[in-house]
C-alpha positions in Angstrom: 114.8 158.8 70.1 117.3 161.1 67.8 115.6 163.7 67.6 118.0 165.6 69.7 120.7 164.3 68.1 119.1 165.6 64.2 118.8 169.1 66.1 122.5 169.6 67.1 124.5 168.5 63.9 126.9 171.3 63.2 130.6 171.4 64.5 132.7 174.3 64.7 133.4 175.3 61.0 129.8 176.6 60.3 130.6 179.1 63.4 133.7 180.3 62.2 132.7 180.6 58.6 129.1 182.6 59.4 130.9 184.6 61.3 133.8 185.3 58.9 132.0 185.7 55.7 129.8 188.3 57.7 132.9 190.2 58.8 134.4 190.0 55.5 131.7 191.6 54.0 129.9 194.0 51.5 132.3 197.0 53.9 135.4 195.6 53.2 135.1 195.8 49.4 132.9 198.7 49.3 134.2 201.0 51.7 137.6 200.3 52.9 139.0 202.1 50.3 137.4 205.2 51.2 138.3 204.6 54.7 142.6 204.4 53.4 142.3 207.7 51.5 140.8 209.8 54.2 142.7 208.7 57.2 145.7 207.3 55.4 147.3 203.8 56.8 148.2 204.5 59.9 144.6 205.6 60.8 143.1 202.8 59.2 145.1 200.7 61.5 143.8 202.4 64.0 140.3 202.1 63.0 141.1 198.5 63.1 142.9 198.2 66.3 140.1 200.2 67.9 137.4 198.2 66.6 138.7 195.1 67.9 138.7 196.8 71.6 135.5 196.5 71.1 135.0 193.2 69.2 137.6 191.4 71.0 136.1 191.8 74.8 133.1 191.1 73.2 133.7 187.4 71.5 135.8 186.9 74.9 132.7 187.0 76.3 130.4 185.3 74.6 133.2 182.2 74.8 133.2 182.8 78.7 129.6 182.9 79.0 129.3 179.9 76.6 131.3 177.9 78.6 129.6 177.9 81.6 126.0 177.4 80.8 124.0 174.9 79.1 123.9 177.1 75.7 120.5 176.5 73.6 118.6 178.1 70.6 118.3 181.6 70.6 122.1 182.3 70.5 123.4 185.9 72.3 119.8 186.1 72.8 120.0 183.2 75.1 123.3 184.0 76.5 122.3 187.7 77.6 118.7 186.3 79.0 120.1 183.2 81.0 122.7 186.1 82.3 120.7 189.0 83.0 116.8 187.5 83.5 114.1 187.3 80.8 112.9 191.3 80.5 116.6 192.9 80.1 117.3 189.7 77.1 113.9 190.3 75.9 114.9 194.0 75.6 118.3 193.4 74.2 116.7 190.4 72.0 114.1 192.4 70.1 117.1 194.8 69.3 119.6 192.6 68.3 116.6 190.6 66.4 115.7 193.7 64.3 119.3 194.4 63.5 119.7 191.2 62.1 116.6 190.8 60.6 117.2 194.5 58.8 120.8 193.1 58.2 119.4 190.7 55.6 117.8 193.4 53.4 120.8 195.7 54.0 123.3 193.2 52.4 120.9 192.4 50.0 121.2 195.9 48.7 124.6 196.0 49.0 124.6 192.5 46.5 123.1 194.7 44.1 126.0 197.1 44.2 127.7 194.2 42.8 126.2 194.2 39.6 127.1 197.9 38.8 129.5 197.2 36.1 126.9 194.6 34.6 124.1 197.2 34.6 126.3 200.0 33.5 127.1 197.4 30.5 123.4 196.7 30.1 123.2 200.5 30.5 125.1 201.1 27.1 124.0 198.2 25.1 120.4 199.7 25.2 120.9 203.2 25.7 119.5 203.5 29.1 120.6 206.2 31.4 119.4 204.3 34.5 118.5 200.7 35.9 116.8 200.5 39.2 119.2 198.3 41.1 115.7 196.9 42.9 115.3 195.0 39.9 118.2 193.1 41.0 117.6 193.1 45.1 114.0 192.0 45.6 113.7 188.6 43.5 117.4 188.0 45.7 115.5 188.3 48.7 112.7 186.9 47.4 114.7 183.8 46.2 117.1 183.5 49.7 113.9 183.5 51.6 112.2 181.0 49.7 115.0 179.0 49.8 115.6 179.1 53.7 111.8 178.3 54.0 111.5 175.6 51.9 115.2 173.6 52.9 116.2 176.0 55.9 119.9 175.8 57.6 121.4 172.6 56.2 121.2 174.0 52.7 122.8 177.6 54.3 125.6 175.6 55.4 126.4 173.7 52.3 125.9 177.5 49.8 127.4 178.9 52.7 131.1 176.9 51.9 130.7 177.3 48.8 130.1 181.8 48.9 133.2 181.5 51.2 135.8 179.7 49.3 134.4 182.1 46.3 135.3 185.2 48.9 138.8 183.6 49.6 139.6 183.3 46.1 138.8 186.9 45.9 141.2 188.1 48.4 143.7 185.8 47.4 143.5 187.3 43.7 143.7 190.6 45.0 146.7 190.1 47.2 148.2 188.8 44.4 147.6 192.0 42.2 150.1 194.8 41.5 149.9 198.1 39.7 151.8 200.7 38.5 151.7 203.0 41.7 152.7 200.3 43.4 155.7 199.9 41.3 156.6 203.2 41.2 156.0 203.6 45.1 159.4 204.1 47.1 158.4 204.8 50.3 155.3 204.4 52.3 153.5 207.5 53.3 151.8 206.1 56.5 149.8 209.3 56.7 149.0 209.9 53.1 145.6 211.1 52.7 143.0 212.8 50.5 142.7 216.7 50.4 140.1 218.0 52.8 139.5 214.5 54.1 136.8 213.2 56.6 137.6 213.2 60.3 138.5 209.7 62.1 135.2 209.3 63.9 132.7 209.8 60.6 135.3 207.3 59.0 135.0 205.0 61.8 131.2 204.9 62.2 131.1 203.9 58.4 133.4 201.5 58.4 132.8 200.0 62.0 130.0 197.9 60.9 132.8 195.5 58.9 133.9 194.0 62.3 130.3 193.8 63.8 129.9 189.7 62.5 132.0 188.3 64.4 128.9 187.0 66.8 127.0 185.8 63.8 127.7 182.3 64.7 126.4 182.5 68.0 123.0 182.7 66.4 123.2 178.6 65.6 124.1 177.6 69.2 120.5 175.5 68.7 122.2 173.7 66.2 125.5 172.6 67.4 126.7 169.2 68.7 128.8 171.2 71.2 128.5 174.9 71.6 130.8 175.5 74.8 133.5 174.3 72.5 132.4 175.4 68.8 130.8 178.9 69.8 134.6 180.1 71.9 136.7 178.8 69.0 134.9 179.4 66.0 134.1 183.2 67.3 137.7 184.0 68.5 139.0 182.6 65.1 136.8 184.4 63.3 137.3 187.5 65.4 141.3 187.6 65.1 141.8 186.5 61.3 139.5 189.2 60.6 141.9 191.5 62.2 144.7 190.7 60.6 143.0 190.4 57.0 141.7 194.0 57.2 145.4 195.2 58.3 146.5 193.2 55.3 144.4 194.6 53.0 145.2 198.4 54.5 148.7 197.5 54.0 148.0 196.1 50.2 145.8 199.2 49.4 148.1 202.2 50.7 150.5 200.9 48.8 149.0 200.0 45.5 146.6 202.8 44.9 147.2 206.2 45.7 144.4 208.4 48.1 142.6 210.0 45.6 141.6 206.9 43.6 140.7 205.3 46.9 138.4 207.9 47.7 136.9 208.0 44.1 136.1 204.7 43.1 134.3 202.1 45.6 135.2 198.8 43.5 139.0 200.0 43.3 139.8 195.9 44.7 139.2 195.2 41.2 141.6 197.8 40.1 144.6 196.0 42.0 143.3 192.1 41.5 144.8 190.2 38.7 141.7 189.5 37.3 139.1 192.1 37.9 135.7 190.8 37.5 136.2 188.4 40.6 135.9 191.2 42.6 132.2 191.6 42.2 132.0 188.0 42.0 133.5 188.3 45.6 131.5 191.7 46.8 128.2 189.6 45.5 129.7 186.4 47.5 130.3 187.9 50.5 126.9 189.8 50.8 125.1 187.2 49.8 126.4 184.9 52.4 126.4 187.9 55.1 122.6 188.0 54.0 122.2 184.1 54.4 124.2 183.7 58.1 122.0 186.9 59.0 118.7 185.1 57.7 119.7 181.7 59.7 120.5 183.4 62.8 117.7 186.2 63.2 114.6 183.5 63.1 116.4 181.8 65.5 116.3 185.1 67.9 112.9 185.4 67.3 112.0 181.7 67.8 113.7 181.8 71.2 112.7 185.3 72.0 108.5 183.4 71.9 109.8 180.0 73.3 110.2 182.7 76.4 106.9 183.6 75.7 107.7 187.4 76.0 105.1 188.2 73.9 102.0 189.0 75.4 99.5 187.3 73.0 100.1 183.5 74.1 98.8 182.5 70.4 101.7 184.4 69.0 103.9 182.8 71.3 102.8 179.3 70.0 103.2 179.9 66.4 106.5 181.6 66.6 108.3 179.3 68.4 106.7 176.6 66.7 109.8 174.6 64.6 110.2 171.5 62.0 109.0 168.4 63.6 112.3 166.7 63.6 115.2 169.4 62.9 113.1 172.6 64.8 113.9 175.0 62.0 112.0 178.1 62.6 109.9 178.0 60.1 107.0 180.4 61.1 110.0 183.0 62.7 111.6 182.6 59.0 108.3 183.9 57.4 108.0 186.8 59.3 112.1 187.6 59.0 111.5 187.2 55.5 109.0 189.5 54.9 110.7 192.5 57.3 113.3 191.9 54.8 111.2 192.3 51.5 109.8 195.1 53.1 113.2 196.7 53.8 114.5 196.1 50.5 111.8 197.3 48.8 112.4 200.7 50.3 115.7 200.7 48.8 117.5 202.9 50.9 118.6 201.8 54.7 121.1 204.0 54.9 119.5 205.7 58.5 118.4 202.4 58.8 121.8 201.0 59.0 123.3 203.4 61.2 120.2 202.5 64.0 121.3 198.5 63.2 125.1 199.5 64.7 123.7 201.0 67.7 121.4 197.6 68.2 124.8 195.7 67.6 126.8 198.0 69.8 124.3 197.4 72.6 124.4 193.6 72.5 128.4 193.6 72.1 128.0 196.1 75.5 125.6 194.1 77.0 127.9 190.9 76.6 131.1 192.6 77.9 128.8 194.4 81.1 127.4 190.5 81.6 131.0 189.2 81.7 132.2 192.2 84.5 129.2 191.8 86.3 130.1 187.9 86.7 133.4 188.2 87.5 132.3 191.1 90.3 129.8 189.2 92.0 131.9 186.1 92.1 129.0 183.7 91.9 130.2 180.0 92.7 127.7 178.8 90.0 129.8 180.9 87.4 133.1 179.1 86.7 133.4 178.8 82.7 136.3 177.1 81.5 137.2 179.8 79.0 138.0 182.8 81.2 138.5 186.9 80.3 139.5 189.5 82.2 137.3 191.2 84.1 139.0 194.7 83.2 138.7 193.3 79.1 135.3 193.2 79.3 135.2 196.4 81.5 137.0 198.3 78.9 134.6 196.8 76.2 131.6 197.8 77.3 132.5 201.5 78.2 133.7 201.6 74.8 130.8 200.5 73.0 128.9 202.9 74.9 131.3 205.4 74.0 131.5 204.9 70.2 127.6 204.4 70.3 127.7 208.2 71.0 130.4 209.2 69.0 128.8 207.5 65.8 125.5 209.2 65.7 124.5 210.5 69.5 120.6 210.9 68.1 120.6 207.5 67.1 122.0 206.0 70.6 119.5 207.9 72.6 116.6 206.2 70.1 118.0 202.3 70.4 118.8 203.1 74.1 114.7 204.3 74.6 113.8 201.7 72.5 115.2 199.1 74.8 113.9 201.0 77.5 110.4 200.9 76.6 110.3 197.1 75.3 111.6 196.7 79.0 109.4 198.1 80.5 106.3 196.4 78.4 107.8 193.2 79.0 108.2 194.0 82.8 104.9 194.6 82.9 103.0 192.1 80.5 105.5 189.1 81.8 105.0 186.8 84.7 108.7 186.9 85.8 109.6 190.6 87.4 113.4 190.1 88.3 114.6 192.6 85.7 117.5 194.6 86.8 117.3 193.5 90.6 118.7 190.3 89.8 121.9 191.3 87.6 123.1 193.7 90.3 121.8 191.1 93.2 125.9 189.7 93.1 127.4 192.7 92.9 125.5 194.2 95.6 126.7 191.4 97.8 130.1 191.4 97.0 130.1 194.9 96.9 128.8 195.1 100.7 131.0 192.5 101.9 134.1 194.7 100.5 132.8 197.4 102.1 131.9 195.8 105.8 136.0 194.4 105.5 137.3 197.6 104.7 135.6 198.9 107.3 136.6 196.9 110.1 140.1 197.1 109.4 140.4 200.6 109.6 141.4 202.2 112.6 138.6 202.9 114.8 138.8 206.1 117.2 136.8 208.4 119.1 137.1 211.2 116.4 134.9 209.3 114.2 132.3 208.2 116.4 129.1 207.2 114.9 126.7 205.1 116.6 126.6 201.3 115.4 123.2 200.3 117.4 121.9 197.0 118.4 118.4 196.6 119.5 116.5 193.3 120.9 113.0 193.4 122.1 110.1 190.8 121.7 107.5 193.8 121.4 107.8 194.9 117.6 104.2 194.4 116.7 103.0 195.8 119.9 105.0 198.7 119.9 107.2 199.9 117.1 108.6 202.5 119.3 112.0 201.3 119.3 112.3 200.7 115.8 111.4 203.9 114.7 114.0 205.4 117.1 116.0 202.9 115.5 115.3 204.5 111.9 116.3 207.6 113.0 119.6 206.6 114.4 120.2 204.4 111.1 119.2 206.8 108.5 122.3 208.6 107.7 124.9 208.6 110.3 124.5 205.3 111.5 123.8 201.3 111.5 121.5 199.6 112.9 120.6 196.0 113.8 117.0 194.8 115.1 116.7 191.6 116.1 112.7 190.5 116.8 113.7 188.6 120.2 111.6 185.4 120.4 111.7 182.9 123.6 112.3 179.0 123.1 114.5 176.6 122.3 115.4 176.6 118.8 113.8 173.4 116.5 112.0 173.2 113.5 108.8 174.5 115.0 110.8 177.5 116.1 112.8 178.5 113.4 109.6 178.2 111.0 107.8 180.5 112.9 111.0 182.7 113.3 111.0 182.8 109.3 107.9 183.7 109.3 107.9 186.8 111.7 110.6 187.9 109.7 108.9 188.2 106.7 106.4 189.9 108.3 109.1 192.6 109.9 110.8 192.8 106.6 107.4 193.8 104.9 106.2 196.4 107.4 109.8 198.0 107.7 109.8 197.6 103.9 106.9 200.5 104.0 109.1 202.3 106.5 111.8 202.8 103.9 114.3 202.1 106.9 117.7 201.7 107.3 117.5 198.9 109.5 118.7 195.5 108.9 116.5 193.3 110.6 116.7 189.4 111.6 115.2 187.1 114.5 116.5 185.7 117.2 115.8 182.8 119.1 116.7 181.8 122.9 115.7 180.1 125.9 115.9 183.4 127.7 116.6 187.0 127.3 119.9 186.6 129.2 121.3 184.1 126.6 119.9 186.9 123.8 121.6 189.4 124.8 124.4 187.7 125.5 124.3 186.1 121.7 123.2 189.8 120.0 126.0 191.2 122.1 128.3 189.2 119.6 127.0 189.5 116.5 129.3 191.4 114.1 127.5 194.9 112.6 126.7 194.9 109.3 128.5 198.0 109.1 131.8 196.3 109.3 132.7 198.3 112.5 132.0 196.7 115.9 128.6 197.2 117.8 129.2 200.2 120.3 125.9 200.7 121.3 122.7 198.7 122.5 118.9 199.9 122.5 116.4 198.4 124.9 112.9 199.6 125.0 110.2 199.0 127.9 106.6 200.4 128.1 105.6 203.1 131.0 102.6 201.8 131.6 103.4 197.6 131.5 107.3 197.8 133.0 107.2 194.0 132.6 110.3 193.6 130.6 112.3 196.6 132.6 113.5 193.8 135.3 115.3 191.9 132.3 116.7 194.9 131.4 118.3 195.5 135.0 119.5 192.3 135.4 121.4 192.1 131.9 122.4 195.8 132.3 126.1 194.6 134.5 126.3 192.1 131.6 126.2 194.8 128.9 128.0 197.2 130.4 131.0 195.3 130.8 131.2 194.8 127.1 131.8 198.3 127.3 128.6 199.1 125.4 127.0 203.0 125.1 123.2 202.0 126.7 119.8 203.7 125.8 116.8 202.4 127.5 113.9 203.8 125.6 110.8 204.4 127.9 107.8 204.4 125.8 104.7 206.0 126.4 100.9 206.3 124.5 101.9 209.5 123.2 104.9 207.9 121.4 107.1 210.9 119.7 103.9 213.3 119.1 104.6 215.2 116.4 107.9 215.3 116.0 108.5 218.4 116.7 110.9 219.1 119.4 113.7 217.0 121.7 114.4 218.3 124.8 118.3 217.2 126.2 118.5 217.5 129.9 122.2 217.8 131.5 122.5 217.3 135.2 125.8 217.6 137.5 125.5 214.2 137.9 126.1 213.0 134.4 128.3 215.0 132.5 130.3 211.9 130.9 126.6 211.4 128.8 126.4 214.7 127.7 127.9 215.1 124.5 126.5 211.4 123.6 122.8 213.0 124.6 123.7 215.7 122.0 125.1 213.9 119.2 122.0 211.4 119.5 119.7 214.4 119.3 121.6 215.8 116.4 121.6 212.4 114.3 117.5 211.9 115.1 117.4 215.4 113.8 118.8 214.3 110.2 116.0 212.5 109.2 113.3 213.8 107.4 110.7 213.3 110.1 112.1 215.8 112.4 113.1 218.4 109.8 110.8 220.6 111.5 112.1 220.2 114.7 114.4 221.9 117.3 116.8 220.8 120.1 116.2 222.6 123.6 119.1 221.8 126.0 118.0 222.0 129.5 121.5 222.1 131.8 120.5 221.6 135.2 123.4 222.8 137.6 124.6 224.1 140.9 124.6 227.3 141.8 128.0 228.3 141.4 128.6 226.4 138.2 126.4 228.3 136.2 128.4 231.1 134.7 130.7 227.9 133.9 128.8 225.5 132.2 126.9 228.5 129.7 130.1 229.7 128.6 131.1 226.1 127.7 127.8 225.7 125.7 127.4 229.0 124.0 131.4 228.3 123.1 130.2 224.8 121.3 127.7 226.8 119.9 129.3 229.9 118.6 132.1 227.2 116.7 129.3 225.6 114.7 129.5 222.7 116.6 126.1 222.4 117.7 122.8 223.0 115.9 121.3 225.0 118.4 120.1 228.8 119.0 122.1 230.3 122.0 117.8 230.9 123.1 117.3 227.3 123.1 119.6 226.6 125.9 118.2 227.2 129.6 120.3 227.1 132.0 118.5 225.9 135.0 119.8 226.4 138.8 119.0 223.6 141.2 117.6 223.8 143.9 117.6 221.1 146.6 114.0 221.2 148.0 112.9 220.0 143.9 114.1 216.8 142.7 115.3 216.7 139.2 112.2 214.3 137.8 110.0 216.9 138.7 111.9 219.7 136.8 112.0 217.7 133.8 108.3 216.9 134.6 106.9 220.6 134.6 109.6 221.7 131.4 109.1 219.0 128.9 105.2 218.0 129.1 105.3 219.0 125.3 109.0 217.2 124.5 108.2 214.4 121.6 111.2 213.1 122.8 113.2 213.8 126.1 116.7 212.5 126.3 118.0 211.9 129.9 121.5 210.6 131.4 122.1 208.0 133.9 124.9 206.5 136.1 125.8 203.0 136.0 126.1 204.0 140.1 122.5 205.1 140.1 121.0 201.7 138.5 122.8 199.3 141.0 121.1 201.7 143.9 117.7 202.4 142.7 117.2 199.3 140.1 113.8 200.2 137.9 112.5 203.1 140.0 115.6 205.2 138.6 113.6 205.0 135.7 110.2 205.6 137.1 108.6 208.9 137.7 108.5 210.3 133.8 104.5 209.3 133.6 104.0 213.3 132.8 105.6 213.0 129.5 106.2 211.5 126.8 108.5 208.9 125.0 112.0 209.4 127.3 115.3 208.3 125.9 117.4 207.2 128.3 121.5 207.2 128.1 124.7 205.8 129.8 127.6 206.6 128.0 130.8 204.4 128.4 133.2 207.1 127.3 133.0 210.7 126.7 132.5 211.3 123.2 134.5 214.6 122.0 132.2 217.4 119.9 135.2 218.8 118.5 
């Protein structure tokens, strides 16, 4: 069949020319003149330098974007929904639909403007003071949209050539003009402007929307044979021989018409044009076929907008996107563009209106140039276009548009940015597919963190610095959490954390499904936590070989692992012999060690941590302090308070206060000089049994212990705490410094 072949039929040329005519527009020969005598030549070149910062990053987009997807019907509509996901384009879409469907009754009007020295003719002849220029609009759009329903783009294209090379003739007639200031002229006065003129910025916003058509073409990306090679050329063409025709005519009009008469008289082309009239022959020509690109394009945004079936009636849906049986003109979408139009016109005056349609336009020109950064951020394999920007181009273009949106009318950029906003939101919610922002940042997150995790391992690591980069692996996650809350602590501000859900076998297919399907499980359970934590399984013949593998791993902090959590219940030791046995292995990795003894009280109410320092373990002092410090951060302990419980000889006591009041007094520690007990010990009570009797209450006691002590006593080192609580239990490799 052909019918695919009927569909795309248009090369490049109907690309460049929509977009061309619709820069070279009812602006240029209404308006320009205006924009010379207020800001003189030299700031109309800037007004069209700046512009084109915008514009510029903006078609070099759309050509980058174009040529590295399948482009369809539905032009920058398409382009920003394939990019960004269905609810930000359908946000963006119904904007940039509503500007161009507005656009067709606001060149419509500006058509009529055309006919002003017919009706002021008319005017004379029968003595009529004034002629409602309506008269002239409505049967226009009455007549274009008739037309585009009845014989739809093909016939566009063909009175589409014929409006252009009318507009051409124009400019060349007016190039080709002189006067008798211009004769007279001397010297150029690059800076010669009207008394009390306008400021750059009003100037700007009004003449702006003269450079806003350069994505017109995009629109018929349904209806090209080739739009990754028609869309880039025909839009960059269009984009830079607009530039240089509007510093042209600057040029031609500072120096053949002096400021005032600029300012005065908005048809003053026809002043400088050999012949006169074929200036409102041209102004008529170029509106008219600004009005016909924007009537081609904006069904076709509407047409794809329903073929996404973002509306939530799936009747309207249907009918919308319904098309021509062979050619898919948007028949139905053309109806209801047409008649926004009428409406539009009818009202006569869009001048707010038209302000609101630049912000729309500014948005989708932003949104392309964001879309293009983002890509070249996230570095996604799938995104290699064979036209390719610069990242900082497009960078530069969309904090621009955003800019200018503001600088133009700041009112009207909060009202299209809320607009957006709330269609987003609708669509969000009435649509099937709830990506939305999450998956335009998804990239740039990743990227973003790997950037991050290399930076951070090659900087120099030291001791002044320390924060903990934990490790935890234990089979006992849905029996006891313990551990992983400790775990969210730990990881919640000051450091990283790793959980891996241990799981015994060999790994096969069996395995590694049902490893998959515990992790969704952890990831939807910590997901309520609101942790820190990145979790994965891990699979292995034996707890030996898993530590051994987790001891390995790289941190996802960047920074290696320097700490590893182990976690065993009071009351069913089973898994404390493991721990033993791998605790040689660990330690010779030169790992910090906690051994987390959980009990049915678990951390209580989170209320207070008691830190017990015995002769016997000063090197894991200051690491018992800085944990209790970091659990302290989070928000589930905000209540709490730190009681240090320094259990000493006799004559070291005077000693060891003055060292902890002296942390204390620097600001070093957060702790109340009351909150530290210095406790004597005595040989006839073991130390269990004073940590027993003072810390029955403790939601969480945190204890040292010697590497010496565990190749003695083995598990009953850590036996004997049945009286409290959850116990916390540390073995530092080094002395970290509390400076």
């Amino acid at each position: 069949m052909n019918i695919k072949e009927s569909k795309a039929n248009f090369g490049t040329a109907p690309v460049f020319f929509t977009a061309i005519s619709t820069i070279l527009g009812a602006v240029m020969f209404l308006r320009f003149g205006y924009a010379v005598g207020n800001v003189g030549f030299i700031g109309t070149l800037g007004i069209v330098l700046f512009g084109h910062l915008v514009t510029i990053p903006t078609a070099m987009a759309i050509a980058e974007i174009a040529t590295n997807q399948k482009v369809e019907g539905g032009g920058e509509y398409y382009i920003i929904s394939r990019s960004f996901g269905i609810n930000v384009g359908a946000a963006i879409g119904f904007a940039l639909y509503l500007s161009q469907a507005i656009s067709v009754a606001f060149y419509i009007i500006a058509f009529a403007e055309a006919f002003d020295p017919v009706l002021v003719w008319i005017g004379d002849f029968w003595k009529v003071d004034y002629i409602e220029k309506r008269l002239i609009s409505l049967p226009a759009v009455i007549i274009l949209s008739i037309v585009m329903i009845k014989k739809g783009a093909n016939l566009g294209m063909k009175a589409l050539y014929v409006v252009v090379a009318i507009l051409i003739l124009s400019l060349i007639f007016f190039f080709m003009g002189t006067t008798d200031y211009q004769q007279n002229l001397q010297k150029l006065d690059w800076s010669n402007t009207i008394v009390d003129s306008d400021n750059f910025f009003l100037v700007f916003a009004i003449v702006f929307p003269a450079f806003t058509g350069m994505t017109a073409g995009v629109g018929l990306s349904g209806d090209l044979k080739d739009p990754k090679k028609s869309i880039p050329v025909g839009t960059l063409a269009a984009t830079v021989i607009g530039m240089i025709i509007y510093v042209c005519i600057a040029y031609k009009m500072a120096i053949s018409v002096s400021p005032e008469d600029l300012n005065a008289d908005q048809l003053i082309m026809s002043k400088v044009a050999i012949w006169g009239p074929i200036i409102p022959i041209g102004l008529a020509c170029a509106t008219i076929s600004s009005a016909l690109g924007s009537i081609m394009v904006a069904p076709r945004t509407l047409q794809a907008l329903a073929g996404d079936r973002v509306f939530p009636i799936p009747l309207i849906n249907r009918w919308l996107s319904k098309g021509k049986p062979v050619t898919n003109e948007p028949i139905n979408a053309t109806i209801i563009t047409s008649a926004l139009a009428i409406f539009f016109v009818a009202i006569g005056d869009v001048n707010a209106v038209a302000e609101i349609i630049s912000m729309f336009f500014m948005i989708t020109y932003g949104s392309l140039c964001l879309i293009s950064f983002l890509q070249h951020f996230a570095a996604d394999p799938s995104y290699r276009p064979s036209f390719k920007s610069k990242w900082y181009i497009s960078l530069l273009g969309a904090i621009l548009c955003i800019y200018l949106m503001f600088q133009m009318n700041a009112p009207y950029a909060l009202v299209s940015i809320l607009f957006m906003t709330s269609v987003y939101f609708f669509v969000t919610y009435t649509s099937k597919s709830k990506e939305g922002l999450a998956k335009i940042f998804q990239g740039v997150i990743f990227q973003l963190s790997r950037r991050l995790q290399v930076f951070l391992q090659k900087a120099e690591k030291g001791e002044d610095n320390w924060r903990p980069s934990v490790i935890c692996i234990s089979p006992d996650f849905f029996h006891r959490p313990t551990a992983f809350q400790l775990m969210r602590w730990l990881s919640h501000r000051y450091g990283f954390g790793t959980y891996l859900h241990y799981i015994n076998g060999y790994l096969s297919k069996d395995s590694h499904k049902k490893a998959q399907e515990e992790l969704q499980r952890l990831l939807k359970v910590s997901g309520a936590s609101k942790s820190n934590v990145f979790i994965d399984t891990l699979i292995s013949p034996s707890f030996t070989s898993a530590v051994a593998q987790a001891m390995q791993l790289p941190s996802v902090s960047g920074k290696d692992i320097n700490m590893i959590l182990f976690e065993f219940s009071k009351h069913e030791p089973d898994n404390l012999t493991d721990i033993m046995e791998n605790f040689t292995l660990v330690k010779s990795a030169e790992f910090d060690i906690c051994i987390l003894a959980s009990s049915d009280k678990e951390y209580g109410f989170s209320q207070s941590i008691h830190i017990w320092l015995t002769p016997n373990d000063l090197k894991n002092s200051s690491l018992m302090i800085l944990l209790g410090y970091i659990i302290m951060g989070h928000r589930d302990w905000k209540h709490a308070e730190i009681k240090i419980f320094a259990v000493v000889r006799k004559n070291e006591i005077s000693e060891q206060e003055q060292k902890l009041l002296a942390l204390i007094k620097a600001g070093r520690l957060p702790i109340s000089p009351k909150n530290i007990a210095i406790i004597k010990h005595n040989e006839d009570v073991s130390t269990k049994d004073i940590i027993n009797g003072r810390s029955k209450d403790a939601d969480l006691t945190i204890v040292g212990f010697r590497a010496e002590a565990v190749k003695q006593l083995g598990t009953e080192l850590f036996a004997g705490y049945e009286e409290i609580g959850n116990v916390l239990f540390v073995n530092a490799t080094k002395v970290k410094e509390i400076n």
